[in-house]
C-alpha positions as CSV (number, residue, x, y, z in Angstrom):
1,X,160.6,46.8,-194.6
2,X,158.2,45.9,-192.0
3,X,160.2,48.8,-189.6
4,X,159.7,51.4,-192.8
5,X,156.4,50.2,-193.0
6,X,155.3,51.1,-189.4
7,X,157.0,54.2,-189.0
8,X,154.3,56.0,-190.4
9,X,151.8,54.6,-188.8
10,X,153.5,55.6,-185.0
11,X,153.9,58.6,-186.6
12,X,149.9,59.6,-187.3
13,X,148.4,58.1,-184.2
14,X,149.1,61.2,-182.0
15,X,147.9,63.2,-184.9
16,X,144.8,60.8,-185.3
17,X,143.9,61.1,-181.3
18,X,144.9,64.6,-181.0
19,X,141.6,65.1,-183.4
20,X,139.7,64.0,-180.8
21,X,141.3,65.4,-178.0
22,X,138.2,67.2,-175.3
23,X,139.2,71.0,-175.9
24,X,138.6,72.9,-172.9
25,X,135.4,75.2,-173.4
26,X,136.7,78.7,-174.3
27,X,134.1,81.7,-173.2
28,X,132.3,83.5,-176.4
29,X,134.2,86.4,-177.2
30,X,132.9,89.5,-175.9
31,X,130.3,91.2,-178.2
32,X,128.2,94.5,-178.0
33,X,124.7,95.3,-176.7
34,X,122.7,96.5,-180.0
35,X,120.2,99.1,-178.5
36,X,122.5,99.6,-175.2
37,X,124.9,102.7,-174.9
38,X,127.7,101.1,-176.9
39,X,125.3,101.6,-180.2
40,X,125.9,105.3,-181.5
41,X,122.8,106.3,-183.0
42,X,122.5,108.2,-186.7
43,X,119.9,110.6,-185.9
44,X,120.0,111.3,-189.9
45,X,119.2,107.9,-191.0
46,X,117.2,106.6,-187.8
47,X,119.8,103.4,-187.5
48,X,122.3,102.5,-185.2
49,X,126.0,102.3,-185.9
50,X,127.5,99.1,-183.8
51,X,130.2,100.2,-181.3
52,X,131.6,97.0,-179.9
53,X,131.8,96.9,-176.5
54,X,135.0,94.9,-175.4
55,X,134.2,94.1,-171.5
56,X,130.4,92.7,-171.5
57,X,129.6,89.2,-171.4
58,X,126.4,87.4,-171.7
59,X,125.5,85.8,-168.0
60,X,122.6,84.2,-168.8
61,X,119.1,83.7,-170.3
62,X,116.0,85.7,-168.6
63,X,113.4,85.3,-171.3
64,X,113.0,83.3,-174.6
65,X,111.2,84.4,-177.8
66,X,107.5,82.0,-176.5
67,X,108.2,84.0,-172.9
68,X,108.3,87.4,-174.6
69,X,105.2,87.1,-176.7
70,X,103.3,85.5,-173.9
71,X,104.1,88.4,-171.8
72,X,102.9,90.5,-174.7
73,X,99.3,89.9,-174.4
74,X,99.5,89.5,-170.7
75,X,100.1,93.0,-170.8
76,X,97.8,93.9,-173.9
77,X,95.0,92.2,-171.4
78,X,96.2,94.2,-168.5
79,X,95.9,97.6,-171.4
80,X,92.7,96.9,-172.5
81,X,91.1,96.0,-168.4
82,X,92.8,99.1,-167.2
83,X,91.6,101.2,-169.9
84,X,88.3,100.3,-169.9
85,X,88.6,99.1,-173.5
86,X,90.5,101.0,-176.6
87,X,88.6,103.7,-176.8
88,X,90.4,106.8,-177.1
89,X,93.6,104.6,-176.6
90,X,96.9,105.0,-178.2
91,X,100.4,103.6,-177.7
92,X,103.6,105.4,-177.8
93,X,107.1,103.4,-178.8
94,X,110.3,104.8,-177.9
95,X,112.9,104.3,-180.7
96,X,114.3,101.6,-181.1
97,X,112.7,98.6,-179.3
98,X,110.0,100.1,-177.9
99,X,108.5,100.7,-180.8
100,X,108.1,96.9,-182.2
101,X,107.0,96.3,-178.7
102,X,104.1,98.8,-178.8
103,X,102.9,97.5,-182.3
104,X,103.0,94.3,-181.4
105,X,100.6,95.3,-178.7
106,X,98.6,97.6,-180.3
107,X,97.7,94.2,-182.8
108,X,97.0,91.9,-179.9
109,X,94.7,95.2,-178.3
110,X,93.3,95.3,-181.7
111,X,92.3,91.6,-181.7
112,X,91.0,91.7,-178.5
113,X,88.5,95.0,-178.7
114,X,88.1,94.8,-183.0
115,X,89.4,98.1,-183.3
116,X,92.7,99.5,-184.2
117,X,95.1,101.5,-181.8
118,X,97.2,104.1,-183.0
119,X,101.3,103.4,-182.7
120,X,103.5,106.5,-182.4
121,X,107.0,107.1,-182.3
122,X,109.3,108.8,-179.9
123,X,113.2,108.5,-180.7
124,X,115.3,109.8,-177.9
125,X,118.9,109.1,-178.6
126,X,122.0,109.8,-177.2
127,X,121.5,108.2,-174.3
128,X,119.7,104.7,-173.5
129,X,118.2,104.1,-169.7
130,X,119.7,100.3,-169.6
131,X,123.6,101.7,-170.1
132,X,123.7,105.6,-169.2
133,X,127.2,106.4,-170.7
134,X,126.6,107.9,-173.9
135,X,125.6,111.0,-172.5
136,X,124.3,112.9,-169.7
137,X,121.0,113.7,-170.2
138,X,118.3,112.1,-172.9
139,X,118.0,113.7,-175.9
140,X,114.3,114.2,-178.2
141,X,115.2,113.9,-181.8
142,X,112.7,116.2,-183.0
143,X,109.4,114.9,-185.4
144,X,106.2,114.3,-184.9
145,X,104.7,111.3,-182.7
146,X,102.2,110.2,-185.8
147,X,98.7,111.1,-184.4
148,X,97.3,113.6,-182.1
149,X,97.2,112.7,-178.0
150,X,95.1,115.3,-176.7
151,X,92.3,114.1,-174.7
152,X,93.4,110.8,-175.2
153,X,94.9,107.6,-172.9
154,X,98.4,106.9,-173.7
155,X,100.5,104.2,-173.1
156,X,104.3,104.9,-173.2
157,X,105.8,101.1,-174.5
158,X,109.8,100.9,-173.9
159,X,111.8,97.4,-173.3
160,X,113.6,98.2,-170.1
161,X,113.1,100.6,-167.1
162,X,116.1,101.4,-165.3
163,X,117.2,105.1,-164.3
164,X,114.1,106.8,-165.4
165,X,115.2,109.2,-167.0
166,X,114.7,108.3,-170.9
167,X,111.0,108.1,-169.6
168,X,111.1,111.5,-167.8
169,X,112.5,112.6,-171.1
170,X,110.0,111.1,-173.2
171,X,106.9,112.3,-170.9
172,X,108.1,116.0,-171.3
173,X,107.6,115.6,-175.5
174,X,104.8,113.9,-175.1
175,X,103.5,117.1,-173.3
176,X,105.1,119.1,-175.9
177,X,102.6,117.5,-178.4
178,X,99.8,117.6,-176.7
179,X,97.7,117.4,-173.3
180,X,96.7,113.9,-173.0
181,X,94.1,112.7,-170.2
182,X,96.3,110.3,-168.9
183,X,99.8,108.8,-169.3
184,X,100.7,105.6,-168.2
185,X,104.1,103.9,-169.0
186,X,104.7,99.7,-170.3
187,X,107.7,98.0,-170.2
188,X,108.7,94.6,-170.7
189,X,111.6,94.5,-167.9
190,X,112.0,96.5,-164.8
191,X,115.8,96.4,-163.6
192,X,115.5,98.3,-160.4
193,X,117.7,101.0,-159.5
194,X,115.0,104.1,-160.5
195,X,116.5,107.7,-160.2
196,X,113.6,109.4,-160.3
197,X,110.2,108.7,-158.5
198,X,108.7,106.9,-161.8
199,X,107.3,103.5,-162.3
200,X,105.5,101.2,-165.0
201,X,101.7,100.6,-164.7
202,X,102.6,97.3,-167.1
203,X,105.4,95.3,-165.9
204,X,106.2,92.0,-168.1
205,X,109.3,91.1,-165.8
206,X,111.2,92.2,-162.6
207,X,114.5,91.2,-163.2
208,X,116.9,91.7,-159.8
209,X,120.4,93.1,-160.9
210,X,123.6,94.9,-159.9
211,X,125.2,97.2,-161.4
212,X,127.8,95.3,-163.2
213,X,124.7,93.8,-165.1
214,X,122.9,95.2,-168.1
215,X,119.5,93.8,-169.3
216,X,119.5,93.3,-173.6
217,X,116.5,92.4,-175.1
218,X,116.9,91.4,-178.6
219,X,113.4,91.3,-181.1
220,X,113.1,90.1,-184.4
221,X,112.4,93.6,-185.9
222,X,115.6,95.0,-184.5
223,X,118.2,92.0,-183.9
224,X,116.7,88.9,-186.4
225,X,116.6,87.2,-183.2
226,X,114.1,87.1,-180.1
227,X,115.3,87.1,-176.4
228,X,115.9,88.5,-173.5
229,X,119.5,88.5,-171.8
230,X,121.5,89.5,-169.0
231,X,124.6,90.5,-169.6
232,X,127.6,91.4,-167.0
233,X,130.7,94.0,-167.4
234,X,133.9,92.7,-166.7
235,X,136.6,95.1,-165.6
């Protein structure tokens, strides 16, 4: 009895242990890049449809969500000094995370000088600057920017600057709109590796990176979380 009897306890020990066995850490399985070039935009409906994107991995953290609104009215400051004030003032967004970005700032500019700044829209899809894939050129998806910029100062707002071409893109519709007295561009990162002779009067970040690497910044308007991160492409 006393051999019956201990035969089922030899027999759970491994089990037992193996519960508590130190699993090796297995890597995140590879995601997509909401806003990047693997997101197929519905120009109908003004949403993106997820494409996963099976060889990007996240590398590492650049900015977290107290980094990103600091940075915010660093740069609304920087607006306002530059600008001599709000007046005649307005702030473009280019769909899709531009545009929380540029109301965001437009609220803090509005704190600040006790006056509100107008927020318009400019959705260029087909193609986004961070992961220039989808297509060869940008694309305006046609509608109007929300209030008139003729004669006024206007700040382009986008999350990251790479190529230069979405903001070549978007500066020829904003000229199709009307003549503004100046044009001056925001973004909250600056990856490097311009195409074209453009650059950002409002940097938040200058971020370093190759071109294996892809900047994603995630906001709570677009994502449900706040951050910015670098991701890498695996072959």
């Amino acid at each position: 009895m006393l051999l019956i009897q201990r035969l089922p306890a030899v027999a759970v020990l491994p089990m037992r242990n193996s519960q508590y066995r130190v699993q090796p850490r297995v890597r995140s399985p590879l995601r997509s890049l909401p806003g990047s070039a693997s997101d197929a935009y519905d120009a109908s409906f003004m949403t993106s449809r997820a494409v996963r994107h099976p060889n990007v991995r996240e590398k590492a953290q650049i900015m977290s969500a107290s980094e990103i609104e600091r940075t915010l009215v660093r740069l609304a400051h920087e607006i306002v000094e530059k600008s001599n004030g709000s007046t005649d003032l307005g702030l473009v967004g280019i769909r899709r995370r531009g545009v929380p970005l540029a109301e965001r700032l437009a609220k803090t500019i509005g704190r600040i000088e006790k006056k509100t700044v107008p927020v318009g829209t400019l959705d260029i899809t087909l193609y986004r600057d961070d992961l220039s894939t989808l297509g060869p050129k940008p694309v305006v998806q046609k509608g109007d920017i929300g209030f008139s910029i003729t004669g006024k100062t206007i700040v382009l707002v986008d999350d990251v600057l790479f190529t230069g071409r979405t903001i070549r893109a978007a500066m020829d519709a904003l000229f199709h709109e009307g003549r503004p007295k100046l044009v001056r561009l925001c973004v909250l990162i600056d990856r490097g590796h311009r195409e074209l002779p453009i650059e950002a009067t409002y940097v938040g970040r200058k971020v370093q990176t190759t071109a294996q690497e892809i900047i994603e910044v995630r906001l709570r308007e677009v994502d449900n979380v706040e951050q910015v991160m670098l991701m890498e492409k695996e072959d």
